[in-house]
N, C-alpha and C positions, 0 to 999 in steps of 0.2 A: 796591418797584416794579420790575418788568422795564422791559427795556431791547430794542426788538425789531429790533436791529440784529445782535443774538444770533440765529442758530436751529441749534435741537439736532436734529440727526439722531438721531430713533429707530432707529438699527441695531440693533435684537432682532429676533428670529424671527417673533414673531404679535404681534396685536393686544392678547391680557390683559396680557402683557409690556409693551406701550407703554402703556397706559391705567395701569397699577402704576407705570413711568418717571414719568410726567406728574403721578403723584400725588405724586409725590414731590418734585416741583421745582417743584409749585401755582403760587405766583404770582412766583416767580423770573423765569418762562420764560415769551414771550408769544407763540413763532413756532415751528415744529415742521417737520422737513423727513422727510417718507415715504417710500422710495424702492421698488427691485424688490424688494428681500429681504425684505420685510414683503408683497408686490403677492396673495402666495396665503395669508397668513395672514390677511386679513382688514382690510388695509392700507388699501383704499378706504373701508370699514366706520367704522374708527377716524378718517381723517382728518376723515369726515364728521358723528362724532358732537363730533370736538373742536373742528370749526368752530361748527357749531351750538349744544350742548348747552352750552359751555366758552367761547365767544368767542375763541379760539387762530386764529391765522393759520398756514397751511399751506401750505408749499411740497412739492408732488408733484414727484418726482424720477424722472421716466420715463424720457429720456436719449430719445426716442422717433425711433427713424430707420426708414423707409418709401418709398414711391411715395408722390407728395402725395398721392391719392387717399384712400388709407388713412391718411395722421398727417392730413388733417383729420377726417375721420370720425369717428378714436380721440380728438379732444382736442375736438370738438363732442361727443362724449359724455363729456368728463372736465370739461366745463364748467360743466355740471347742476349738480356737487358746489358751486358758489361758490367756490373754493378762489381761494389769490392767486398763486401760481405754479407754473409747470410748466416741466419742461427738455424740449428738443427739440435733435438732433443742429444743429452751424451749419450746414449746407449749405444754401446759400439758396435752395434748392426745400423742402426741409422745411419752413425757417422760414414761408416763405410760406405754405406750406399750412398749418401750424399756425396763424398769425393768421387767414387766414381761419375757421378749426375755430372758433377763439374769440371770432369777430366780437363776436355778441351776449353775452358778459359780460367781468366784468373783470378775468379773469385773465391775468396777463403773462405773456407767451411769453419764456423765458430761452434763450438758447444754448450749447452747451457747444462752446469750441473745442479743448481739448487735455486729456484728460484728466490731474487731479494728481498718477497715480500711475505715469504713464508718462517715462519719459525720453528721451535721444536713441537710446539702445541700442532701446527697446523704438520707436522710429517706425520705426529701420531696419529692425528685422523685420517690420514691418509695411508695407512698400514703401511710407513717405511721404517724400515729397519731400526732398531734401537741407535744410538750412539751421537754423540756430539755431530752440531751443521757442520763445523770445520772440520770432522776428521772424514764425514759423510762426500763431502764437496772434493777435501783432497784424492780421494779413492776414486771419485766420480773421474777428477780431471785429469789425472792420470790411466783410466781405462780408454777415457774417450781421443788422448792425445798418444795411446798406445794403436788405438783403431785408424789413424793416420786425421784426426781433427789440425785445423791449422791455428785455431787457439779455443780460450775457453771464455767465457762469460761468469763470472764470479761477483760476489760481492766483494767491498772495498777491505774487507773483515778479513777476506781471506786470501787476498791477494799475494803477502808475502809467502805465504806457505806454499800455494801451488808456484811462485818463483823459483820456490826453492826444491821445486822435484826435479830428477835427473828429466821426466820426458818432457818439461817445460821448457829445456835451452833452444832458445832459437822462433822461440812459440811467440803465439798473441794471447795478452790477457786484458780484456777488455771487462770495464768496471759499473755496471747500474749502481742506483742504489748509493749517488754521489751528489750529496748537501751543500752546498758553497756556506759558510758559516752564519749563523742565526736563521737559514730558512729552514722553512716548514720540513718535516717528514714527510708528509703526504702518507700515501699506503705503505713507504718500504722500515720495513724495520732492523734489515742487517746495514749501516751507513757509514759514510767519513769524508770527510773536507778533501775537495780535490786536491790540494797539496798531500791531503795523509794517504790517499790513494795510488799519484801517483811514485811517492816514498817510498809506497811497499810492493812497489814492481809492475803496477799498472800499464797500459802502452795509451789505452786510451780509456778516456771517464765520459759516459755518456751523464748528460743532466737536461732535461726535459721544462716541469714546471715552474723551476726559480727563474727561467731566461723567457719563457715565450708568454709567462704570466706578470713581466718587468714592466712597469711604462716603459721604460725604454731598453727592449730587446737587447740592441747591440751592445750599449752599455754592462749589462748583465752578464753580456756571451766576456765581453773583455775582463769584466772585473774575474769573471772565475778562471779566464786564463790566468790573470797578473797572480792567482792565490798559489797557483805552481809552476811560473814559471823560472822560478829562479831553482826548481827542484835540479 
């Protein structure tokens, strides 16, 4: 039996690739996250056959930032699909407009406040504001779960904290940027074992490269559930 606190980023290139992944981690794996780099191979395609077809739960990973105008527009037509989640920048004109996109179904609007693979070096060059990522991200996920977000996307780093806000009860906080013990970093540098993630108030930990990079897939998908599942 999966476990759908788990979900595996399909980061391959196209859709055959991903539908080949999933067959490979059959009933392991009961949550799937899509994002840009599959978006022209055929991304919306697959997520829609693995909703349907497959009963898989799907987190679309747009990251989608705009004039409200447009991210509601784009996520009232990403709604059609049924899908259960979708990321939107935190900035709470986005977020707003995305919940309204999404009025009529039930898909949850997630927020991203800082991305996992950026650090202090990389905010400075990007002219963000002075001050610590955790105290940056808790400000973040609190404006964007005041703008009516239905959770937030955090590193594993920071999870306990934004648990710990008043506008997080009731919230999703959804965790990248999560290592099963002895693999690689890859690009993220804010991290933590999915046991240490979901410890600190996580709902769900997405993990990409250590699972679909495994000889064997499902194997990988199960051992990183066994690492929290007695959380």
């Amino acid at each position: 039996m999966s476990d759908d606190r788990l979900i595996v980023a399909l980061d391959v290139p196209h859709a055959v690739a991903g539908l080949e992944l999933t067959e490979k981690l059959g009933d392991a794996v009961s949550f799937y996250k899509i994002g840009l780099g599959m978006l022209t191979g055929g991304g919306l395609a697959l997520a829609n056959e693995l909703k349907q077809e497959h009963g898989k739960r799907i987190f679309l990973d747009m990251k989608l930032f705009d004039i409200g105008a447009t991210v509601e527009a784009a996520v009232r037509g990403l709604a059609q699909f049924d899908l259960d989640f979708l990321t939107v920048h935190g900035d709470p004109h986005v977020v707003a407009a995305a919940k309204q996109g999404a009025a009529a179904s039930n898909m949850k609007i997630l927020a991203v406040t800082i991305l996992t693979s950026l650090d202090r070096a990389d905010l400075d060059a990007a002219l963000i504001q002075p001050g610590g990522i955790g105290d940056l991200v808790q400000t973040r996920a609190a404006r964007a779960l005041d703008a009516g977000a239905d959770g937030v996307i955090a590193s594993p780093q920071e999870a306990a904290a934004i648990r710990a806000l008043p506008e997080a009860q009731g919230k999703l906080i959804v965790t990248p940027g999560v290592r099963p013990q002895g693999a690689a970093l890859g690009d993220q540098k804010r991290v933590a074992t999915p046991a240490q993630a979901i410890t600190d108030g996580a709902d769900h930990i997405v993990v990409g490269r250590p699972i679909w990079q495994a000889e064997d897939p499902a194997a990988a998908a199960r051992a990183v559930v066994a690492e929290f599942s007695q959380q």
